[in-house]
Kinemage of the C-alpha trace (Angstrom):
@kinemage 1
@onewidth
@group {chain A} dominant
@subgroup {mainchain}
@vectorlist {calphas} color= white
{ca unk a 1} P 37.873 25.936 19.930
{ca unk a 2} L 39.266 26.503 23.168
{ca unk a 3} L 43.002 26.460 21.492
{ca unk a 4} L 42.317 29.377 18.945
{ca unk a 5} L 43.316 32.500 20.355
{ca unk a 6} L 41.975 35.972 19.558
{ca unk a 7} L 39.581 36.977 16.418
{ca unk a 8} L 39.694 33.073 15.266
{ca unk a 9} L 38.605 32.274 18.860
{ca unk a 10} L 35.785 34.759 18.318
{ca unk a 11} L 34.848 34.111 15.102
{ca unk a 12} L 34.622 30.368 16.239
{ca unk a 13} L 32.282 31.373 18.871
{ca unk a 14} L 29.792 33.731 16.796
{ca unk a 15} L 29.791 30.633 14.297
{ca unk a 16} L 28.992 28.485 17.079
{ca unk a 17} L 26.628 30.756 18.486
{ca unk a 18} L 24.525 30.830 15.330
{ca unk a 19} L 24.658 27.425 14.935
{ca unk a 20} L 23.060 26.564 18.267
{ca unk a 21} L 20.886 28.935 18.207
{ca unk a 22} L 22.302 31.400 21.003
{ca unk a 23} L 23.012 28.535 23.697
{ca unk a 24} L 24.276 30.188 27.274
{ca unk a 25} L 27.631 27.738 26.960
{ca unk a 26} L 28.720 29.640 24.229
{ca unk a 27} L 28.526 33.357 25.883
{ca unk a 28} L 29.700 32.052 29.001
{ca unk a 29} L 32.861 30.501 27.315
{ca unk a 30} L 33.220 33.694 25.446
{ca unk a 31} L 32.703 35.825 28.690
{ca unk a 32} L 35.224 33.679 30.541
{ca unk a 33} L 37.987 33.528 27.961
{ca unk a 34} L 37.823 37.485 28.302
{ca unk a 35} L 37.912 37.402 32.374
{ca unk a 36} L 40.950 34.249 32.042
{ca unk a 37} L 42.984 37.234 29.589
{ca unk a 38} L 42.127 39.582 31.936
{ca unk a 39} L 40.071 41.836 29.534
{ca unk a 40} L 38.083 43.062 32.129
{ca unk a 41} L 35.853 45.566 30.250
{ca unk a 42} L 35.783 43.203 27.298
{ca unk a 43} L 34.242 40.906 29.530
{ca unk a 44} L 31.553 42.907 31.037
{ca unk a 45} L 30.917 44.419 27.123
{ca unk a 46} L 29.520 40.944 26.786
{ca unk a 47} L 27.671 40.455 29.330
{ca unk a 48} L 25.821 43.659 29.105
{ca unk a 49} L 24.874 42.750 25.075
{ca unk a 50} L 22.949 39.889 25.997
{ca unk a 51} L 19.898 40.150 27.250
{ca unk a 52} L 19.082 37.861 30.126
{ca unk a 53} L 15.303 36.899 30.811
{ca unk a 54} L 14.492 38.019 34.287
{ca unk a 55} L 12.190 34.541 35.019
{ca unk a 56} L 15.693 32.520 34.006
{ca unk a 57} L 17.289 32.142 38.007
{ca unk a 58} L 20.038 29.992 36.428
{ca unk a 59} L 20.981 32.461 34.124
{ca unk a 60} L 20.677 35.658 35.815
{ca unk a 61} L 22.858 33.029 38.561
{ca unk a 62} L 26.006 32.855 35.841
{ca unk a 63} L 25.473 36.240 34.887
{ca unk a 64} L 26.003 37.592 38.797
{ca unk a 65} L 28.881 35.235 39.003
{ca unk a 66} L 30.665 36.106 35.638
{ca unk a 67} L 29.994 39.986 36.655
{ca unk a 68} L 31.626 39.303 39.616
{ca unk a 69} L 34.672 37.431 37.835
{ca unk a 70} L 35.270 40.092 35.783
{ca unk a 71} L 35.558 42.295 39.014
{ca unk a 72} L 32.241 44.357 38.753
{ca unk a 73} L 31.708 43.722 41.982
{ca unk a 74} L 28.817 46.460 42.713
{ca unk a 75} L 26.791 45.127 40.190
{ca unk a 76} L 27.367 41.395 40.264
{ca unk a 77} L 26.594 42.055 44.401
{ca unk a 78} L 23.393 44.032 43.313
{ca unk a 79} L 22.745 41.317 41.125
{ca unk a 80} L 22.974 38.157 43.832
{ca unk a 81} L 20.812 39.875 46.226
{ca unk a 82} L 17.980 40.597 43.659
{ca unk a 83} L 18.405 36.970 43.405
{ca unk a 84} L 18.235 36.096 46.895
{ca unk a 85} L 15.186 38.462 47.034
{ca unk a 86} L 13.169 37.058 44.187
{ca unk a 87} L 14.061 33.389 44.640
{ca unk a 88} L 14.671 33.172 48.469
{ca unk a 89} L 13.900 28.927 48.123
{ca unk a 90} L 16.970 28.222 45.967
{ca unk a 91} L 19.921 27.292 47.898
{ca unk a 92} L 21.990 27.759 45.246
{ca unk a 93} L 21.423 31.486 45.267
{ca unk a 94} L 21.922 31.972 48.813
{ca unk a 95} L 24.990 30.425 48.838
């Protein structure tokens, strides 16, 4: 899908989406076309509808770094230090 290009592209992904049901590769390709086309706000829009389980590391993890791709830098930095905070033995959140 990654060759479609606007609603297709998003219609693609919602179909895809429901299909497996609600997989984090989906959003996170979604999220990232938006932050690659430089649709900032569109970006974070997505990232604030889903709702990310607080006991998921890894995906509370993508969602800091995709918050701070799409240059909300406040909250993806309040974001990586709850993370450092609440799971101080990853490495891969400290770093």
């Amino acid at each position: 899908i990654s060759h479609l290009e606007g609603d297709a592209f998003e219609d693609a992904c919602a179909a895809l989406e429901a299909a497996s049901g609600g997989r984090s590769e989906v959003w996170k390709a979604r999220v990232q076309r938006h932050i690659r086309d430089r649709a900032y706000d569109e970006a974070v829009a997505l990232i604030d509808a889903r709702p990310v389980p607080e006991a998921d590391p890894d995906l509370l993890l993508a969602t800091a770094e995709l918050l701070h791709d799409a240059r909300a830098y406040e909250r993806a930095g309040d974001l990586f230090t709850s993370l450092v905070d609440r799971f101080p033995e990853r490495r891969d959140v400290r770093t």
